[in-house]
C-alpha positions in Angstrom: 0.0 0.0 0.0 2.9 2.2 0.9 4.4 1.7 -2.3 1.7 2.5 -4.7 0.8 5.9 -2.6 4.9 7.2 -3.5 4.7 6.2 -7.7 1.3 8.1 -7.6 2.7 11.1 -6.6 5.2 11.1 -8.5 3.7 12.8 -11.4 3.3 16.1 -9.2 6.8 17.6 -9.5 6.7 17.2 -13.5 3.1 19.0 -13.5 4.7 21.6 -11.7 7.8 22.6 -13.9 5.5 22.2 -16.9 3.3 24.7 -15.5 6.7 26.6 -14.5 8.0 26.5 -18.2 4.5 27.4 -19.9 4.6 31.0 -19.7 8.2 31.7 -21.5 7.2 29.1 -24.3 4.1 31.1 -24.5 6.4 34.1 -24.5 8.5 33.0 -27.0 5.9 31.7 -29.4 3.9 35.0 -29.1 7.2 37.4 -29.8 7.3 38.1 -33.4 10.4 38.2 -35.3 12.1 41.8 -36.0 10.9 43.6 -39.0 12.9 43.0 -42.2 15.2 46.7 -42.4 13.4 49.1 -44.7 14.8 49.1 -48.3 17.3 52.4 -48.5 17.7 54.6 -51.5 18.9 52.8 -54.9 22.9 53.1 -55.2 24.0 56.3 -56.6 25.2 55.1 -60.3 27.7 57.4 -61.5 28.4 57.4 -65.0 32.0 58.6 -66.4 32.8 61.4 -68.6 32.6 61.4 -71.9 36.3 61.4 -73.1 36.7 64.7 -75.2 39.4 64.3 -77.2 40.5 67.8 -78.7 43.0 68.8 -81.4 45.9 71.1 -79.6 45.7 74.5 -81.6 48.1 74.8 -84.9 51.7 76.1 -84.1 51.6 79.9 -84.9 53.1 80.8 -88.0 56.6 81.2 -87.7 58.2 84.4 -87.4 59.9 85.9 -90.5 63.4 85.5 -91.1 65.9 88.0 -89.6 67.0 90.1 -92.6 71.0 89.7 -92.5 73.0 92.8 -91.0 75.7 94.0 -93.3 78.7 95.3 -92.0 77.5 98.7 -92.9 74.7 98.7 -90.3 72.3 98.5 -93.6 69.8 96.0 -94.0 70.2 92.9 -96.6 67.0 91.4 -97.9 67.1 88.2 -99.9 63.8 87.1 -101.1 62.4 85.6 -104.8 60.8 82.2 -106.1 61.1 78.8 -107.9 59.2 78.7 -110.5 58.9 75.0 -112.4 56.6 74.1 -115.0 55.8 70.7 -117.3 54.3 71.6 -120.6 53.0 69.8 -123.6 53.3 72.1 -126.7 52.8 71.3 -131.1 53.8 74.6 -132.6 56.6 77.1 -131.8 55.9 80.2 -129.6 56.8 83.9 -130.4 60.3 84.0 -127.4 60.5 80.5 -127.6 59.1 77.6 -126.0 57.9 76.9 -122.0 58.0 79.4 -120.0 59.1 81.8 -122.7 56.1 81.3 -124.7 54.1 84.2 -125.2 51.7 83.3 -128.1 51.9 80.5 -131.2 53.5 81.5 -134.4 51.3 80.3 -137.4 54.2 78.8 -138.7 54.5 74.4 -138.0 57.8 73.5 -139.0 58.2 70.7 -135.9 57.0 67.9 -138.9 54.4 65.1 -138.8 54.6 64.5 -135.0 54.9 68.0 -133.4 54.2 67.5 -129.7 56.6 67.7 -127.3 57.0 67.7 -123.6 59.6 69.3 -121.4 60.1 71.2 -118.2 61.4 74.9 -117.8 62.7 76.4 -114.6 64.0 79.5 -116.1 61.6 81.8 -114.6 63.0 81.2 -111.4 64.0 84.7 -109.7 66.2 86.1 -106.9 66.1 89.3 -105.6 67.9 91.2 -103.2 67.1 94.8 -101.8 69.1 96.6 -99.5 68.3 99.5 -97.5 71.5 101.4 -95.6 71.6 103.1 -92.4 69.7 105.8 -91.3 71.4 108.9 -89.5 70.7 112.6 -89.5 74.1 113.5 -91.2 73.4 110.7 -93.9 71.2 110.7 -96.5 69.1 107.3 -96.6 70.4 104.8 -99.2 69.4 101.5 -100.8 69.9 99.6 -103.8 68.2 96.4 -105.4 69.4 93.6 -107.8 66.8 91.4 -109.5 67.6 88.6 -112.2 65.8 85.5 -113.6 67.4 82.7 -116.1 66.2 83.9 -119.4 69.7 85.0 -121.1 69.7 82.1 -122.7 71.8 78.9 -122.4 75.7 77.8 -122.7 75.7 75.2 -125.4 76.9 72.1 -125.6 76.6 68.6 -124.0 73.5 69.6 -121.3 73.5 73.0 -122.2 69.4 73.6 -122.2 70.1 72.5 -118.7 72.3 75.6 -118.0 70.3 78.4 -117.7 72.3 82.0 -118.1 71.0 85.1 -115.3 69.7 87.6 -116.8 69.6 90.8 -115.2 65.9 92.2 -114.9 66.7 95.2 -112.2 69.8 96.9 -110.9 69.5 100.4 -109.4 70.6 102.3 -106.9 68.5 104.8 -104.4 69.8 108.1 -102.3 66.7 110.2 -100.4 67.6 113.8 -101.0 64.5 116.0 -98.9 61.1 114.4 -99.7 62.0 112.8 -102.8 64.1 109.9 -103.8 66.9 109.8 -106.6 67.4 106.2 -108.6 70.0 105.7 -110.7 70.0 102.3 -112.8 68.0 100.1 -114.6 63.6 99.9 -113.2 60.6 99.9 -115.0 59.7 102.6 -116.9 56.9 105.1 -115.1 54.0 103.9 -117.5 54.7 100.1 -117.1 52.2 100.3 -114.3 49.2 98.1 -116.2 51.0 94.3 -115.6 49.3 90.9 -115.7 49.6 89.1 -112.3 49.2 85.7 -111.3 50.3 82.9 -108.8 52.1 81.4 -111.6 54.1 84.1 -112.4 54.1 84.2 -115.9 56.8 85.9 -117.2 55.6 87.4 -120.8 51.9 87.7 -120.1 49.5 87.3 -123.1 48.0 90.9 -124.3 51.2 92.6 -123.8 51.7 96.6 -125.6 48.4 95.9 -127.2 46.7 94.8 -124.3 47.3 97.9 -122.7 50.5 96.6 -120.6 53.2 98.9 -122.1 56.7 99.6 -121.3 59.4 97.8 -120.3 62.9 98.3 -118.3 65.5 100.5 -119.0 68.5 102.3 -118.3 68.4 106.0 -116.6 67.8 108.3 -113.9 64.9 108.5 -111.8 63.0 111.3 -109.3 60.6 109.7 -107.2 58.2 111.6 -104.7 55.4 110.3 -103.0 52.4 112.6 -102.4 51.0 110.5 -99.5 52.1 108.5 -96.8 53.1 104.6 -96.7 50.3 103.7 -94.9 47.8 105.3 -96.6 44.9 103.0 -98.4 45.3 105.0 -101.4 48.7 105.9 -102.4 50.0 108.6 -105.1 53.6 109.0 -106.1 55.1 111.5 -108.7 58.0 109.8 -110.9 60.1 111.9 -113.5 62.5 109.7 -115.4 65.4 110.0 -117.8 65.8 107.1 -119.5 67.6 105.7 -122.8 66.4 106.3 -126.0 66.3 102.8 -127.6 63.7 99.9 -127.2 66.4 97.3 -127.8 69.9 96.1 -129.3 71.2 99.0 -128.1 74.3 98.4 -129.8 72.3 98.7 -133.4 74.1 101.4 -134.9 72.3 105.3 -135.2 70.4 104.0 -132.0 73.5 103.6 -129.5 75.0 105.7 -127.1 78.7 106.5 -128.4 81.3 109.5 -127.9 82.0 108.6 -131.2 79.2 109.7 -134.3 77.4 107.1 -135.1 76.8 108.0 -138.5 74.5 110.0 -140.3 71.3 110.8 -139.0 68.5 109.9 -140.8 
C-alpha cells in the first residue's frame, strides 16, 4: 500500500515545472520576429565622362626671317621664287618655248609628229634689296638687284640644262628731302598696267596691245610720293630720264657713243 501511494505522486513535480515552463514558451511563441530593415535609397550610379578628345591648336606661323645685318649697319634682304613648269606644246611660240612662250607663231615646222614635252625652270628669280643706315648726317640709301634665267643657255653637252641670269633690275636709291633719286635700270613710269598671277608668268598674253606697255630701261629717276606709306590709297610722282632705244642698243644710229654714229636719218 505504501508503495503505490509514493509512484502516484510522483507525477506532481513534473506538473509543476511544466506549468513553470509554460509561460516563456508562451512568450517566446507570441514574440514576433524583428521587421525585415526598410529598403534604402537605390545606389547612386555614376556614370564617367565622356572622353573629349580635342586637337591642340596649330603652331603659330613662324616668325619671318631675320634680314641679314651688313657690315655697314644697312639692312640685306634676300627674297624671290622657284618657278617649275611641265608643258605639252605642237607649234613654236613667239620667245621661244615653255615658260618663254608668249603666243603661237602660225608657222608648224616641228613635222608630222609635233608635240613635245619638257620642263622649264627658267623663270626662277632672286632678288635682293638693300636698304643702308639711317642717320641725321646721312642721307638714306638703298639699292636692289633682281635677275631671272632667261639669257639664254651655254651650249653644248647639257647645255638647255644651263640656264644663263639675266639681269631684270639693278638700281641704286639716295633720299635727298622728300624725294628719292634712282640711278640704274627699273621699270619705266608707264609700265604700271601688268598681268599678275600665282604662276608668275613671265611674258603675259596681251602685252603693248593689251594695254600693258613699257618695259625696263637704263636711266635716272625722281621719285616723290604725295601721301604716306600707310595710306589706303597711295599717289607717287616719278620723272624719269631714260635711254632712248627699245632694244639692241648696240644697233648702230640708235646707241650711245662718244663717237658719231653715223648720219642721221
Amino acid at each position: 500500500m505504501t508503495n503505490t501511494s509514493r509512484v502516484g505522486r510522483s507525477w506532481i513535480p513534473s506538473l509543476v515545472a511544466s506549468v513553470l515552463l509554460l509561460p516563456s514558451t508562451l512568450a517566446r511563441a507570441q514574440t514576433q520576429p524583428p521587421p525585415e530593415p526598410a529598403p534604402g535609397p537605390p545606389p547612386v550610379v555614376v556614370e564617367p565622362a565622356p572622353v573629349v578628345v580635342t586637337e591642340p591648336p596649330p603652331p603659330p606661323p613662324p616668325p619671318p626671317p631675320e634680314p641679314v645685318t651688313s657690315g655697314n649697319k644697312g639692312k640685306l634682304t634676300i627674297k624671290g621664287f622657284l618657278s617649275a613648269t611641265m608643258f605639252a606644246q605642237d607649234a613654236p611660240f613667239f620667245f621661244g618655248d615653255g615658260q618663254n612662250a608668249e603666243f603661237p607663231l602660225p608657222t608648224r615646222d616641228k613635222g608630222n609628229d609635233p608635240w613635245f614635252i619638257d620642263g622649264d625652270i627658267r623663270n626662277t628669280r632672286l632678288n635682293l634689296t638693300w636698304e643702308g643706315p639711317t642717320g641725321d648726317k646721312i642721307p638714306k640709301l638703298g639699292a636692289q638687284v633682281e635677275v631671272d634665267f632667261f639669257a639664254g643657255t651655254f651650249g653644248g653637252a647639257f647645255g638647255n640644262a644651263q640656264a644663263v641670269p639675266r639681269i631684270r633690275l639693278a638700281f641704286a636709291d639716295i633720299a635727298l628731302g622728300p624725294g628719292t633719286f634712282r640711278i640704274g635700270q627699273n621699270w619705266a613710269p608707264w609700265f604700271g598696267n601688268v598681268a599678275v598671277s600665282l604662276s608668275h608668268f613671265a611674258f603675259p598674253l596681251g602685252y603693248g596691245s593689251g594695254g600693258a606697255g613699257g618695259w625696263r630701261f637704263v636711266g635716272l629717276w625722281y621719285i616723290v610720293p604725295l601721301t604716306p606709306k600707310d595710306a589706303a590709297l597711295g599717289a607717287t610722282v616719278t620723272l624719269a630720264l631714260m635711254r632712248n632705244v627699245w632694244s639692241n642698243w648696240a644697233t648702230p644710229n640708235t646707241r650711245i657713243s662718244t663717237r658719231s654714229p653715223g648720219p642721221r636719218r
